[in-house]
C-alpha positions in Angstrom: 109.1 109.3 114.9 107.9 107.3 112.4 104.7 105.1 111.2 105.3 103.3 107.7 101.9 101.0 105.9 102.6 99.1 102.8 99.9 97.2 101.1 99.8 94.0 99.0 98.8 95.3 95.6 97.4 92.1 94.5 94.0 92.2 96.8 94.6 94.1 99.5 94.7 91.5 102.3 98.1 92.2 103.5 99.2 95.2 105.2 102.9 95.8 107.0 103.2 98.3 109.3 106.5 99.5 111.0 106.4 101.8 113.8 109.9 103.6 115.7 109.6 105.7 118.4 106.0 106.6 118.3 104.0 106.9 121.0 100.2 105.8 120.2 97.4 105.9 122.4 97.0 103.2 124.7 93.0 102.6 123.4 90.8 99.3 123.7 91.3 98.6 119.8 90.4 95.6 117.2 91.3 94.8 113.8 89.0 92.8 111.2 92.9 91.1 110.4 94.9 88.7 112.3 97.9 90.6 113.4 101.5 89.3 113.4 104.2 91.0 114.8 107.5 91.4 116.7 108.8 93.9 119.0 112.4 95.1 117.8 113.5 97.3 120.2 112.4 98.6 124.0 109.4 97.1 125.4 105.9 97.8 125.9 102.8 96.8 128.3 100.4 95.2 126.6 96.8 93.7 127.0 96.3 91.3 125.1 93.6 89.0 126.9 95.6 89.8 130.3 98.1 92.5 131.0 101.7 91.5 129.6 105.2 93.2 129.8 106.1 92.6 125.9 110.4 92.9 125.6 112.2 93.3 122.5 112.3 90.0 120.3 108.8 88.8 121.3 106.6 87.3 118.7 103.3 88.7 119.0 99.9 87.2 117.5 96.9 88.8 118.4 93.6 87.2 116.5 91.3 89.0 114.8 88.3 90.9 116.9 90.6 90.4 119.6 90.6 93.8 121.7 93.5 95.0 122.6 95.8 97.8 123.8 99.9 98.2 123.7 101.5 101.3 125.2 105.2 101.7 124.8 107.5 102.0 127.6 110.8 103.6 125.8 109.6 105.9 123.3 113.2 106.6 122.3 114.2 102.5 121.7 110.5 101.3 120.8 110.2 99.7 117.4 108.0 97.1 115.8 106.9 95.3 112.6 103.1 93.9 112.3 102.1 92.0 109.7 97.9 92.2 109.2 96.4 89.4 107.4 92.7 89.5 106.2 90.8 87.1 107.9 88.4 86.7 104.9 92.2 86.0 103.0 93.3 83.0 105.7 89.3 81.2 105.1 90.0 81.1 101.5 94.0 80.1 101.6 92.8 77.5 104.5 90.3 75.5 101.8 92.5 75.7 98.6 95.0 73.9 100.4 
């Protein structure tokens, strides 16, 4: 069971998060970050503005202040990458460009 955070260094926007075969608590939860992320093995249930069955190779993007829940269904398959992005870091990238 494992739950693994890296941070960008540069400013702290960017956080990675890989998760296998952890079982979390299905809680109402929000991030101040949009959240990218893909399921790479089992599946899970999901509410993510409606109740979803979430399989393995689904894309997941849940927007900031979004609340949410995921609960795994195959603790011994289950693994996923999330990327967070600050949302403060996508106003600032969105105007330079």
């Amino acid at each position: 069971m494992t739950i693994n955070y890296s941070r960008s260094l540069v400013n702290q926007s960017l956080i990675i998060k890989r998760c296998a075969h952890e079982l979390q608590t299905a809680r109402y939860q929000y991030h101040d970050f949009l959240s990218i992320g893909i399921v790479e093995g089992g599946s899970c249930i999901a509410n993510i503005d409606k109740v979803r069955h979430i399989k393995k190779n689904t894309l997941v993007i849940i927007p900031s202040q979004l609340v949410h829940w995921c609960q795994p269904i195959d603790i011994v398959n289950w693994r996923y990458t999330m990327l967070y992005i600050a949302s403060m870091h996508l106003k600032i990238s969105l105007i330079h460009q």
